[in-house]
N, C-alpha and C positions, 0 to 999 in steps of 0.2 A: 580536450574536454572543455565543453563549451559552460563558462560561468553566469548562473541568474543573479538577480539584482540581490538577493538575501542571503548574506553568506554569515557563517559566525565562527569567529574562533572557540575552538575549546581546549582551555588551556590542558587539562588533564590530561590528553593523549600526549604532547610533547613540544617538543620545539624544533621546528624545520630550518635549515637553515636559508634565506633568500637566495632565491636563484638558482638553486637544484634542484636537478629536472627529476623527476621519478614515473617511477610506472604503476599503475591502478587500477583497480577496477569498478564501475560505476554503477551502484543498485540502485532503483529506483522504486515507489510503489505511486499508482495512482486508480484512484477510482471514478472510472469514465461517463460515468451517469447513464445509465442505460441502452448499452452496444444491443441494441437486439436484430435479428434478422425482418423480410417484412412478412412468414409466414407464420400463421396460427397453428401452436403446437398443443393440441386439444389435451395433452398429457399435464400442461402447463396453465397459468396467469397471466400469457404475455398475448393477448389477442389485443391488448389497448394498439399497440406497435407493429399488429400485422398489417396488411393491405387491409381497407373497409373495418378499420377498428376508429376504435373515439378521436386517436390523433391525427388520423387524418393522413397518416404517413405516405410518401411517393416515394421511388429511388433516387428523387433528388434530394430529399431531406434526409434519407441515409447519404448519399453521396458526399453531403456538407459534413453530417457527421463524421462522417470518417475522413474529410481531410482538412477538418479542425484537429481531430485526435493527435493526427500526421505531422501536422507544424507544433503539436505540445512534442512528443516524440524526438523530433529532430531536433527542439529545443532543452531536451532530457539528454538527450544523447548517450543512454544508459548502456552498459554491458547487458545487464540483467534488469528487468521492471514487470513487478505485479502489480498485476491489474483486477480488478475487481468487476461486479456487477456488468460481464461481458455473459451473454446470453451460451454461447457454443463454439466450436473447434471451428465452423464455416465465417461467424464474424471475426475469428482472430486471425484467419487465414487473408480473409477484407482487409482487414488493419493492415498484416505485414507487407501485401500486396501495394498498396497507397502509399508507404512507408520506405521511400527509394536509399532511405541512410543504410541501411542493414537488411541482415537478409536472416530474420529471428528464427530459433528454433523454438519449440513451442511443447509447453509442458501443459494440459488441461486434464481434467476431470470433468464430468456431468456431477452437480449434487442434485440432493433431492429438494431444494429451494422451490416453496412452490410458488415462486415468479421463474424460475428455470434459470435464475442467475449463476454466474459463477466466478471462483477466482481462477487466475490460470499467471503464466511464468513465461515470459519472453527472454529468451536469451541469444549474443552471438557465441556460437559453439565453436568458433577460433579465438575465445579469449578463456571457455567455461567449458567444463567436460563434465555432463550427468551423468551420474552413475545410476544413480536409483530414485525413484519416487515414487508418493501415495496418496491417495486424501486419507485424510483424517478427519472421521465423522464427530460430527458434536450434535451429539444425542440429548433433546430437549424434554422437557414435560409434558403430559397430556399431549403427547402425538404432535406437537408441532415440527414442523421442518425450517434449517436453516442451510450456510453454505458450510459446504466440509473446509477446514484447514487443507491446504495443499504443501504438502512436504516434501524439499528436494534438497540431494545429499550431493554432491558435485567436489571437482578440482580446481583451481584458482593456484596458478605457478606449483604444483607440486602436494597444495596445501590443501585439507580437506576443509569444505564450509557446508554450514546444515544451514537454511533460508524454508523459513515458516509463510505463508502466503496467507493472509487475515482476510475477513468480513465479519466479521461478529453481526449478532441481532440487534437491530437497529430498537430506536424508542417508539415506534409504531405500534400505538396502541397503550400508551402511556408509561413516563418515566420509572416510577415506580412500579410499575405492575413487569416491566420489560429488565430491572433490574436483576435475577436471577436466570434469566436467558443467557446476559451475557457473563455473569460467573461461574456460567458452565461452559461458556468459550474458554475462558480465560484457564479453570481447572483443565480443561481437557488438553490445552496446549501445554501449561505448566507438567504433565505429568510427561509428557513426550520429550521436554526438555528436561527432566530431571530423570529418564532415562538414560539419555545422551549425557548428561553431566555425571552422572553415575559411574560410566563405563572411561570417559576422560574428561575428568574435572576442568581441563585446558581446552574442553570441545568450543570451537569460533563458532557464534551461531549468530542469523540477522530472525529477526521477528519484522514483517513491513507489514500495515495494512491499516483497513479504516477499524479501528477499533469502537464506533461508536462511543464512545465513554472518553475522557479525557486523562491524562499523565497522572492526576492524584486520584481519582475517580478508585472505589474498592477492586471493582473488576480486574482493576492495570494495576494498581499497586500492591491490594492485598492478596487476590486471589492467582497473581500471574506471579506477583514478587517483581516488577517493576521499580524501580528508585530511579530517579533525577539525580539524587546524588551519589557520588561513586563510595563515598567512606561509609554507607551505610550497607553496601551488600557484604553479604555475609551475615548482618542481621537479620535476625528474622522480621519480617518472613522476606527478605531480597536475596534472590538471585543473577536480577538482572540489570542492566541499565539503561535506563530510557534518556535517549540522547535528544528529546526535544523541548527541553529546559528555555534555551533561548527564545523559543517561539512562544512560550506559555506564557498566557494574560499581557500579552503582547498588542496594540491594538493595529487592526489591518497587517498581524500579522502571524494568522492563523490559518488552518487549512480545510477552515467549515465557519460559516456564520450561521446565527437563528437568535431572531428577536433583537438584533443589532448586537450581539455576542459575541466576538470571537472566538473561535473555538481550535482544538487541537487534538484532532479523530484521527487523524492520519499521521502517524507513531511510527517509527524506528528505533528497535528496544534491541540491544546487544547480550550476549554473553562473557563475563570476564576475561575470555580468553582474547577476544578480541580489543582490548584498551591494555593487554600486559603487555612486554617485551620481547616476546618472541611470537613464530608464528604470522599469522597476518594482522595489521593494525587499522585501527582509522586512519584517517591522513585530516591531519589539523585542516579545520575552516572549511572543511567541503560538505559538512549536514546542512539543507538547506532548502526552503519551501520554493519552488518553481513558479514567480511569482511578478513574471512581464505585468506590465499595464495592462494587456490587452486582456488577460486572464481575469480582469477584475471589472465590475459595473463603473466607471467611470461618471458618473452623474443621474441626479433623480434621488429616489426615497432611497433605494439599494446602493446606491455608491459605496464601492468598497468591499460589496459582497462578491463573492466567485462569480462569475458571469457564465450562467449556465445555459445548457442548452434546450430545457423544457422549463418551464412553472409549468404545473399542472397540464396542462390538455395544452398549454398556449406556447409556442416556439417561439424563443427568443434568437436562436443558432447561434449560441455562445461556445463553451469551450464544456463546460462541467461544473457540477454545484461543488466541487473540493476540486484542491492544489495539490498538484503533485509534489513527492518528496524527495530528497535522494539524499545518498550519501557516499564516500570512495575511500575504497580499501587497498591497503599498501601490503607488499612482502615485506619482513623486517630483514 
């Protein structure tokens, strides 16, 4: 398992002893900045990134993009990674193809996102066995559309793990006015997990994705039951726990910047069952933002910012405006 530069201990999972080796598995989520293919899908929003749209796109500016994606990837070195704002099942298949570490299996949906974005679920199926999966729609106000939850139920050494796949509604179109978008993600997911918590109060669950909204944000804490701290679930309203405490108001060390901000959109939120003693665990010091030099603007006004690979209409051929995340899970 290859280690990035941010690592943090958390003492609450436990204590490892030096030197012993163990076995794990590695999730990852990251949101890619706009995978799209170069055809105009007259169904869709995405003519900007066809051939003869505004960006100007060739198959060498996909060609870059996707083997920038390739060297984040190889440097994730994930079991399992969601991904987000990836256009269709033909650009995932781009990615795994470019992608010579692994040979992924591949979970997607179509939502009804009307940029035609979507999340989807890369996995090696000799480490993870699906059993089932869904989207799960989050049904907005006044007719708008967003991306479904994707929902996969799988095997990990024996052990069953439930893994939720996020995009929430971004602040497009203003913070305040975008504020109940996404605590209809966030209800919509909480009711699905408090199904499964329902049925086995000790269900291991990961939540990965860009949650738009930050760790204490209403969305994540009130309306999902999210907590940073582990002694408050159980209180209401927590059922969960959000394991990116270290990174929070951290500076240059976040996984979204705006307006020289740090920020912390790209979330790994657990279920109880996951930090007790039996079953599957974290594994101490392995949550951690994917966070090379080269991942980041290195000099100029944006220093420090994700080093993306559009501003607006203008190519920079960066990596993506967010940091990937990850985290690794142990059999007890």
């Amino acid at each position: 398992m290859k280690k990035l530069s941010v690592w943090v201990f958390i003492a609450w999972v436990g204590v490892v002893s030096v030197g012993v080796a163990r076995e794990a598995i590695t999730i990852a989520f990251w949101n890619v900045e706009n995978l799209f293919d170069l055809v105009d899908d007259p169904a869709t929003n995405d003519d900007e990134f066809a051939i003869g749209g505004r960006k100007n796109m060739t198959p060498e500016i996909l060609d870059l993009k996707l083997d920038h994606m390739a060297q984040v990837l190889t440097d994730l070195d994930a079991d399992i990674i969601g991904l987000c704002e990836v256009e269709n099942r033909l650009v995932l298949d781009m990615l795994n193809q470019r992608y010579p570490g692994r040979d992924y299996a591949i979970v997607h949906y179509d939502s009804p996102d009307s940029r035609g974005i979507d999340v989807a679920l890369l996995y090696d199926d000799s480490v993870f066995t699906v059993l089932d999966s869904r989207p799960v729609p989050v049904v907005l106000p006044d007719d708008k559309t967003t991306r479904d939850i994707l929902y996969v139920r799988g095997l990990y050494r024996e052990e069953e793990l439930h893994i939720f796949v996020n995009h929430w509604p971004s602040k497009w179109g203003g913070v305040e006015a975008t504020i109940p978008l996404r605590a209809q993600a966030a209800q919509t997911l909480r009711r699905e997990i408090e199904r499964i918590l329902m049925n086995d109060p000790k269900a291991e669950i990961v939540v990965i994705g860009d949650l738009n909204d930050e760790p204490t944000d209403p969305s994540v804490e009130k309306h999902l039951g999210a907590t940073m701290e582990r002694e408050k679930i159980g209180t209401a309203p927590y059922i969960l726990l959000n394991l990116m405490k270290p990174f929070y108001r951290k500076k240059n060390c976040g996984t979204y910047k705006y307006n020289n901000k740090d920020l912390v959109y790209d979330q790994i939120i657990v279920s109880p069952g996951l930090v007790d003693s039996s079953g599957l665990a974290i594994v101490p010091e392995s949550v951690h933002v994917a966070d090379n030099p080269q991942y980041r603007q290195a000099s100029g006004p944006y220093s420090g910012y994700p080093f993306r690979f559009w501003v607006r209409d203008k190519l920079l051929g960066g990596y993506s405006d967010h940091m990937a995340v990850s985290v690794s899970i142990e059999k007890r």
